[in-house]
PAZAPA-4460 file (N, C-alpha, C; in steps of 0.05 Angstrom, whole numbers, plus 32768, in hexadecimal, padded with zeros to 4 digits):
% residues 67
    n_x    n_y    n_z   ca_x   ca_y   ca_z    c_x    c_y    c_z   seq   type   mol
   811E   7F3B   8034   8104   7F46   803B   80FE   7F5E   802A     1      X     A
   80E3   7F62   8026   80DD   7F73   800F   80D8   7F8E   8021     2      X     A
   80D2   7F9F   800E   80C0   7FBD   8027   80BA   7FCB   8010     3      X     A
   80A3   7FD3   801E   8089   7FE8   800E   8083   8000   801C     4      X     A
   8091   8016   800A   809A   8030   8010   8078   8042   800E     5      X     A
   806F   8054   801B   804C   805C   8019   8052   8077   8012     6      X     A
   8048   8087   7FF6   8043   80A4   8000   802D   80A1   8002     7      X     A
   8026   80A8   801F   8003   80AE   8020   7FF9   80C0   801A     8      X     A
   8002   80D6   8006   7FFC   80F6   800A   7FEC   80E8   7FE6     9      X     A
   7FF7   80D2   7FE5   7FE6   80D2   7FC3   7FD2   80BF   7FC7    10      X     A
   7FD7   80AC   7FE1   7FBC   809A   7FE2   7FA5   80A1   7FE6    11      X     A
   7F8A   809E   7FCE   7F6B   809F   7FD6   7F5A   8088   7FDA    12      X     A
   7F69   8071   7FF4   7F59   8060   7FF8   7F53   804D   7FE3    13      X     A
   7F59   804E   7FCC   7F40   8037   7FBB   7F45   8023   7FC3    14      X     A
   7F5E   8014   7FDC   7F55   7FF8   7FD8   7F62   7FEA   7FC7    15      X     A
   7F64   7FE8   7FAA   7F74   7FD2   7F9F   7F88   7FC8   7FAA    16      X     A
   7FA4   7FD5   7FB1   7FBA   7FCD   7FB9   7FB4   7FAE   7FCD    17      X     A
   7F9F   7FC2   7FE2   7F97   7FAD   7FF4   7F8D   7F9A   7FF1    18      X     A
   7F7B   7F94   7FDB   7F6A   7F7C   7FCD   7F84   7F62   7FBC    19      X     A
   7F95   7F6C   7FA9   7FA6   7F65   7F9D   7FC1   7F59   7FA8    20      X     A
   7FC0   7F60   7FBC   7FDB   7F55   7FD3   7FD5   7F3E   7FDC    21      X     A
   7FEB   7F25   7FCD   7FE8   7F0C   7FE1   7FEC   7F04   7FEC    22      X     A
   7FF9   7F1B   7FFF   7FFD   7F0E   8020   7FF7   7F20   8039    23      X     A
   7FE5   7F35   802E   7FD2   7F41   8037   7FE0   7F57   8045    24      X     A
   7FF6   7F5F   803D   8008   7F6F   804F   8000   7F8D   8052    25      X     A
   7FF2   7F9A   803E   7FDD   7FB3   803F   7FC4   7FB2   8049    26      X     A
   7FC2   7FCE   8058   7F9A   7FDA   8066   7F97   7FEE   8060    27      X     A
   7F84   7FF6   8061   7F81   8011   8062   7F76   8012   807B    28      X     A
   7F8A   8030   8088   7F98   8036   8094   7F7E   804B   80B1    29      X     A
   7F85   8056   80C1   7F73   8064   80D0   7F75   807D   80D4    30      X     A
   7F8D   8081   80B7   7F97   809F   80BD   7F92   80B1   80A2    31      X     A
   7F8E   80C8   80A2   7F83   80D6   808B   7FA3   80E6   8078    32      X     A
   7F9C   80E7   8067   7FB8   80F9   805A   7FA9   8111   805E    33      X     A
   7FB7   812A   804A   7FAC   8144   804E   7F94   814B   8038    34      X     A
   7F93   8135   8024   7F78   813B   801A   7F61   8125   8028    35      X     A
   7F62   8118   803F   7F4B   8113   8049   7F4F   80F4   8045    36      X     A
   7F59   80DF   8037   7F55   80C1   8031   7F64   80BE   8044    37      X     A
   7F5C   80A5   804E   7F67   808E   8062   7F7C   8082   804A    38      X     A
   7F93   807D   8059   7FA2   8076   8044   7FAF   805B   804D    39      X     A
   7FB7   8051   8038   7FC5   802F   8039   7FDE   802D   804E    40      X     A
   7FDB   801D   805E   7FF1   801C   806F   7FFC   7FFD   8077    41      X     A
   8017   7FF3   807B   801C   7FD9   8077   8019   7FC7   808F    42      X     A
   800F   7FB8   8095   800E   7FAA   80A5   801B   7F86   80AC    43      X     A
   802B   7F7C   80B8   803A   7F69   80B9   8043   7F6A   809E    44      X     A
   805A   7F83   809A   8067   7F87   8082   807E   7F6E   8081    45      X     A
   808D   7F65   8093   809E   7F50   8092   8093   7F32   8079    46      X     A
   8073   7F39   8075   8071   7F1F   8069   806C   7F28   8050    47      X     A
   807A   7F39   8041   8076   7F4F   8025   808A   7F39   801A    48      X     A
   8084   7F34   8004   809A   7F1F   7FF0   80A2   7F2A   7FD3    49      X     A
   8093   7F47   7FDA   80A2   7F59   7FBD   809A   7F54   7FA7    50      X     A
   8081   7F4C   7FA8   8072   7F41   7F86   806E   7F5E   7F79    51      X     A
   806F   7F74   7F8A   8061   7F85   7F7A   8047   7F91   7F71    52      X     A
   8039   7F7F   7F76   8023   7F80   7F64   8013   7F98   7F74    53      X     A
   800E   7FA3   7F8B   8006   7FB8   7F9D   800C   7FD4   7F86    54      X     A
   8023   7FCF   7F7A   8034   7FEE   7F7A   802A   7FEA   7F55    55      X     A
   8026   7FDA   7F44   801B   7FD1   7F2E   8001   7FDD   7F29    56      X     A
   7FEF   7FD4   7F3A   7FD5   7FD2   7F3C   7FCD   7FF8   7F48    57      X     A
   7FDF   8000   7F4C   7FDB   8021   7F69   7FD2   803A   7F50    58      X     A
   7FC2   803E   7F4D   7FBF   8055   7F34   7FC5   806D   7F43    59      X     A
   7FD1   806D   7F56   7FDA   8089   7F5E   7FFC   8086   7F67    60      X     A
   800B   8070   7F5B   8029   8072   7F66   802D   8077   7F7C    61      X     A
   8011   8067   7F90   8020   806D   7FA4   8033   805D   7FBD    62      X     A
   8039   8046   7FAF   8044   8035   7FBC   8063   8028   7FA7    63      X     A
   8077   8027   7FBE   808E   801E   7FB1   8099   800C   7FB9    64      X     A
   809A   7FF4   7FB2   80AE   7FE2   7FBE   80CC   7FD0   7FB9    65      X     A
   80D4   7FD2   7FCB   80EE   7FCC   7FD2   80F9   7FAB   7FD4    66      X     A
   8109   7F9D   7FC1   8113   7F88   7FCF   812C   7F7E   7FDA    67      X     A
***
C-alpha cells in the first residue's frame, strides 16, 4: 500500500494534484494552513497505487509519496 505524506503549510489550493490522480484519492480539504489556502487532504488513501503523478505535477513540493 502506497501513502501520501501532505505539508499543508506549502499548499495554495491550485487543484492539480487533485485533477491528475487516478484514483481520486486527493480534495481539497476544509481546513486553512497559516497563509489562508484550503489545502489538499487525502481521502480513501488505502486506494493510492503510488503512480506519483500528484507529487510530479505539485509546483509547490508539497506532496510526498511513499511505497
Amino acid at each position: 500500500m502506497a501513502k501520501v505524506e501532505i505539508h499543508s503549510e506549502r499548499c495554495k489550493s491550485c487543484g492539480l494534484c487533485v485533477e491528475i490522480c487516478p484514483k481520486k484519492v486527493l480534495n481539497i480539504g476544509t481546513k486553512t494552513n497559516p497563509k489562508g489556502y484550503y489545502f489538499v487532504e487525502t481521502i480513501e488513501s488505502e486506494n493510492c497505487i503510488g503512480c506519483a503523478l500528484c507529487g510530479m505535477v505539485c509546483p509547490d513540493i508539497v506532496l510526498e509519496i511513499y511505497k
